[in-house]
C-alpha angles and dihedrals in degrees: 000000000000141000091262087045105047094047094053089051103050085044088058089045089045086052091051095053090039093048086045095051087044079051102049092037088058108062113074115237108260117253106244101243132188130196109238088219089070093071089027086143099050089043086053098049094036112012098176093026082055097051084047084058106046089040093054084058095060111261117145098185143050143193121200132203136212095274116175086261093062126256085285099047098239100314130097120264091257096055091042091054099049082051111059094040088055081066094044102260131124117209095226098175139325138210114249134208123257101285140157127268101257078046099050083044092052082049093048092048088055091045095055100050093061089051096251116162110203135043101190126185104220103195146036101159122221114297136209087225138056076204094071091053097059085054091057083047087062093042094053097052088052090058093044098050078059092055087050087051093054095036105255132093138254122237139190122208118211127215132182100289107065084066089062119087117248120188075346105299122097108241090221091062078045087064119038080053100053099039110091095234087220090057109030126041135184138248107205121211101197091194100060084045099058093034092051086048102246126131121249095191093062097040085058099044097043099046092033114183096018099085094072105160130025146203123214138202128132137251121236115245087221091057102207119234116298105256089034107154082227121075116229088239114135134163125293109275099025102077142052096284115101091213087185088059102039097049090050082055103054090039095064096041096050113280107139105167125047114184120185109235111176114181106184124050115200122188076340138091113223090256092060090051094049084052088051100047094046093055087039081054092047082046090070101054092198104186 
């Protein structure tokens, strides 16, 4: 190799590092977030013992559901809130239970003035007809076109079932099509994707931008029977999914909030899991 060579080379080599660390630099290292769901007993017994809890692991970032008790346990928006930020956590979005529209707009308004940011729908349930699910498409875009008007966004949360054809179309591609993406974003749950075999890689990079939360749990590498009462849900690390992967995708395709979500303990409470998934979490050091 020569002088002139060698120093192109090693400029090209230099520009590719440089562009890499540029690269790295610039994504912002994800907020550990936990699903609130995933310790739903605990929350019910100890709300606020609970979010210290939860809080004192490492998580930053929270998503809450429609409990009995309400997305805000039985305060108002303002003293959940204070609540949970005097623990460390930040109640980025919740799932909320099937409501009207002037409903789902008095919810949107409370959710604002904390500073959330989502209000997701976490369930459809399967349906006989392709039909029903451009309907949900038209309902989600009017929701979301509410949040708009109070400053946050609208999410849907996917399941198994939109990955199974109906009338020959998968619901999830229905809906992504017929949801306007200013107005409706997605919740991935990377394990649904992955256990009804479809590829999570190509759903994010295809519709970039539109996958902006995420929930995360692994797949055992043993799948249980098809049919098993038990889900093949483990803890994250010890199953297939590469999370350091999947989360540097989804980053740079527009994924902004990861909450943990397991499903199924075993010699563990959730508590422990949550313990286990946020070290496991702390293990990648995504940067």
């Amino acid at each position: 190799m020569n002088r002139r060579t060698f120093l192109y080379t090693g400029g090209m080599l230099a520009a590719s590092a440089s562009a890499m660390a540029a690269t790295i630099a610039g994504r912002t290292k994800p907020a550990p977030g936990i699903q609130l769901y995933m310790v739903k007993e605990d929350m019910e017994r100890d709300p606020i013992g609970t979010l210290k809890q939860l809080g004192a692991m490492g998580y930053t970032q929270i998503e809450s559901y429609g409990s009995d008790k309400g997305i805000f346990w039985g305060k108002t928006n303002t003293e959940f809130k204070k609540i949970a930020t005097g623990f460390g956590l930040n109640l980025v979005s919740t799932h909320y239970n099937p409501c009207t529209l002037p409903e789902f707009d008095k919810l949107a308004a409370q959710a604002a003035e904390v500073g959330m940011k989502y209000l997701v729908c976490p369930w459809l349930g399967p349906q006989k007809s392709i039909e029903t699910f451009k309907t949900f498409a038209d309902d989600f875009n009017k929701r979301g076109a509410i949040c708009k008007k109070h400053g946050l966004r609208f999410g849907y949360h996917p399941h198994d079932y939109p990955y199974k054809p109906v009338n020959g179309q998968l619901p999830i591609d229905v809906l992504l099509a017929g949801t306007d993406k200013e107005l409706v974003d997605f919740q991935m749950d990377v394990y649904y994707t992955v256990t009804e075999g479809a590829d999570p890689y190509a759903y994010i990079t295809k519709h970039k931008g539109r996958f902006k939360l995420a929930h995360m749990r692994d797949v055992l590498k043993k799948r249980l029977p098809a049919g098993s009462k038990d889900e093949s849900a483990c803890d994250m690390g010890e199953g297939i999914i590469d999370f350091k992967k999947f989360i540097s995708v989804g980053q740079d395709n527009g994924m902004r909030y990861f909450f943990v979500e397991q499903s199924r303990f075993f010699h563990e409470t959730p508590l422990q899991s949550a313990q286990k998934n946020a070290a496991y979490l702390k293990r990648l050091k995504l940067v």
